[in-house]
C-alpha positions in Angstrom: 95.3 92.8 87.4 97.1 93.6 84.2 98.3 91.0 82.6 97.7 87.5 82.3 97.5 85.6 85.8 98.3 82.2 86.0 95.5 80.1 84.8 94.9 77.8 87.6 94.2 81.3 89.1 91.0 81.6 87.3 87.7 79.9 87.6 86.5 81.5 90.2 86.7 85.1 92.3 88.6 83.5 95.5 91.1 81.3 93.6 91.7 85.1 91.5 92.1 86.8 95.0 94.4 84.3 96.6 96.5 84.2 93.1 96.6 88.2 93.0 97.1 89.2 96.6 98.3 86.0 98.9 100.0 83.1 96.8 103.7 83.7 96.6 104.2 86.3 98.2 107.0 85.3 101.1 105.8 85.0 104.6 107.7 85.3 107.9 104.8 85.9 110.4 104.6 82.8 112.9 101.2 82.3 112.8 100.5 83.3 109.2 102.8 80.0 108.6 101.5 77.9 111.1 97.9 78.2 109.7 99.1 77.7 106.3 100.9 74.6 107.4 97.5 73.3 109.3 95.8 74.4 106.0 97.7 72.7 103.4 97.7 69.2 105.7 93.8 69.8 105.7 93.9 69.8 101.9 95.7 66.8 101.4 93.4 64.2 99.3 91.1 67.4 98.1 91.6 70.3 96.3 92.9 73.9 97.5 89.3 75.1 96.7 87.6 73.3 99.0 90.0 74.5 101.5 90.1 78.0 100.7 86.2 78.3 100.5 86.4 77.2 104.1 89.5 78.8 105.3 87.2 81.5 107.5 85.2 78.5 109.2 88.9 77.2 109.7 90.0 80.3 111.4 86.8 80.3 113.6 86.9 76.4 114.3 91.2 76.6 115.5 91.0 79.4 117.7 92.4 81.7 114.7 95.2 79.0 114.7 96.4 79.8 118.1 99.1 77.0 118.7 98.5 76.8 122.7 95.2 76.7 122.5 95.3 74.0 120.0 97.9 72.1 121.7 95.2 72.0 124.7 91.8 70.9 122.7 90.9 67.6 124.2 88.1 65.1 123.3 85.2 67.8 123.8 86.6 69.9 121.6 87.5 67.2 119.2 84.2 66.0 119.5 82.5 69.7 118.7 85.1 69.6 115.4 84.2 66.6 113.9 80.6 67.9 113.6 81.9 71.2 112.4 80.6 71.3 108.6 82.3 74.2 108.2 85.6 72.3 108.2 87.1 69.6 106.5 85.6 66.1 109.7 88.7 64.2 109.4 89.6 62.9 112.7 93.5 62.0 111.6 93.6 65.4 110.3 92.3 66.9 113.7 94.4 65.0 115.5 97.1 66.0 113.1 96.8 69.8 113.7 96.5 68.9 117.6 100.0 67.0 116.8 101.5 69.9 114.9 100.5 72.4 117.6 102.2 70.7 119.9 105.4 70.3 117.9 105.2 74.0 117.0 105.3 74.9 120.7 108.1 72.6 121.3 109.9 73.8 118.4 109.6 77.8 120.0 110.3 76.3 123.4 113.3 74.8 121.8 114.2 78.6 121.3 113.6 78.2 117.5 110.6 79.6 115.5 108.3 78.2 112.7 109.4 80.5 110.2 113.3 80.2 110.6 112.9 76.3 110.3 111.1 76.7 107.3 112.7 79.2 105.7 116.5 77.8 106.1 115.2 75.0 103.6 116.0 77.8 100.6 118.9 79.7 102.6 115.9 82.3 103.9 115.6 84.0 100.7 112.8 82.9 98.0 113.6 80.9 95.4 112.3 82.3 92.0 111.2 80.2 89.3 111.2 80.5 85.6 108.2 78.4 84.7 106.8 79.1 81.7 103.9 76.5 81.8 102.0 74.9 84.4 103.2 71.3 83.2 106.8 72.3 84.0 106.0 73.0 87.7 107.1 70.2 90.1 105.0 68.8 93.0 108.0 68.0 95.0 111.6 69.3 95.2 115.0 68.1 96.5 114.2 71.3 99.4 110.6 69.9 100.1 111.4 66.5 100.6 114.1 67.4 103.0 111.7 69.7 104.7 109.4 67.2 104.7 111.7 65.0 106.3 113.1 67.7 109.2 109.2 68.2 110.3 108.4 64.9 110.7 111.8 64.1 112.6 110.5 67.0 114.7 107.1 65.4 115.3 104.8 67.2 113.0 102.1 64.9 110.5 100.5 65.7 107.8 103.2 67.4 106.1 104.8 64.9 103.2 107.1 66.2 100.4 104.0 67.0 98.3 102.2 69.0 101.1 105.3 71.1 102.2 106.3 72.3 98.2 102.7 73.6 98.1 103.4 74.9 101.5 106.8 77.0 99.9 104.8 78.2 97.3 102.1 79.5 98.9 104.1 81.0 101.6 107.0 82.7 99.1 109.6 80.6 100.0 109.6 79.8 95.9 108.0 81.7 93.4 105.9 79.6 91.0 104.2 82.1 89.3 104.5 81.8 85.4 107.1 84.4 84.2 103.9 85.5 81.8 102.2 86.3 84.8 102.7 89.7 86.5 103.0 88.6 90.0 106.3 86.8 89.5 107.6 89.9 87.8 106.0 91.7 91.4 107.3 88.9 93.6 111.0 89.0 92.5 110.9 92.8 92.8 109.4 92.7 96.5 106.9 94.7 95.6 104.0 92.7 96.4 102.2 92.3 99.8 100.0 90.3 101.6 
């Protein structure tokens, strides 16, 4: 990448290739969000690191994040992912993403979808930032605390104001990429892909 990327972006070559190809750039896909929903609950407590250096295990572990078949695991299968190392062995975080299956089914059976519900919390269109230095990046917005809010009221866990801002950034809906870096300038354009 030309330019200079955000700095928390550095440090390592997966932090570089989530900053340059996945964070920020907006997502509509239904289960794109839905894992990255599952993903950022998972983190809460610990750092996006340790979640990202096990995201693969993740995918393996939660049927690729298949919401039925979640919705279904039972004590077995909660059993088998609590002695999982390749995963974060949190039981209220299991049970969460059990939980969060369930209310992502009955949110589609509600004929509503994942994405729409989270993106009408910015009008379905990305916000985009102007930050010019990490510091001035908030952890929590007026949009992510109502979002926040709206999932719980629809039975979802794991998903506090914090958790749900670093949900909308890493899934577009803002873009919190430091004007020095070159991906906002690609973001705001739509030029950039996942």
């Amino acid at each position: 990448m030309n330019g200079q990327r955000c700095p928390w972006g550095e440090g390592f070559d997966l932090y570089r290739q989530y900053h340059d190809r996945e964070w920020g750039v907006p997502l509509f896909a239904e289960r794109a969000l839905f894992e990255l929903l599952l993903l950022e609950g998972a983190q809460a407590g610990l750092s996006w690191a340790t979640i990202l250096k096990k995201r693969e295990n993740y995918r393996r572990a939660f049927d690729d994040f298949d919401p039925a078949r979640i919705a279904a695991y039972d004590e077995d299968k909660i059993a088998a992912l609590l002695a999982d190392p390749g995963i974060v062995r949190n039981r209220a975080k299991i049970a969460a993403a059990i939980g969060n299956a369930r209310a992502c089914l009955a949110l589609q059976a509600g004929g509503g979808s994942l994405a729409d519900f989270l993106w009408d919390f910015v009008d379905g269109k990305p916000i985009t930032n102007q930050w010019t230095r990490l510091a001035g990046i908030p952890a929590r917005t007026a949009q992510s605390d109502a979002m926040s809010k709206a999932l719980q009221k629809a039975g979802f866990s794991f998903v506090g104001s914090t958790i749900c801002y670093a949900l909308m950034q890493s899934a577009g809906l803002v873009n919190d990429h430091l004007i020095s870096c070159p991906r906002h300038a690609e973001i705001a354009a739509g030029l950039a892909r996942r």
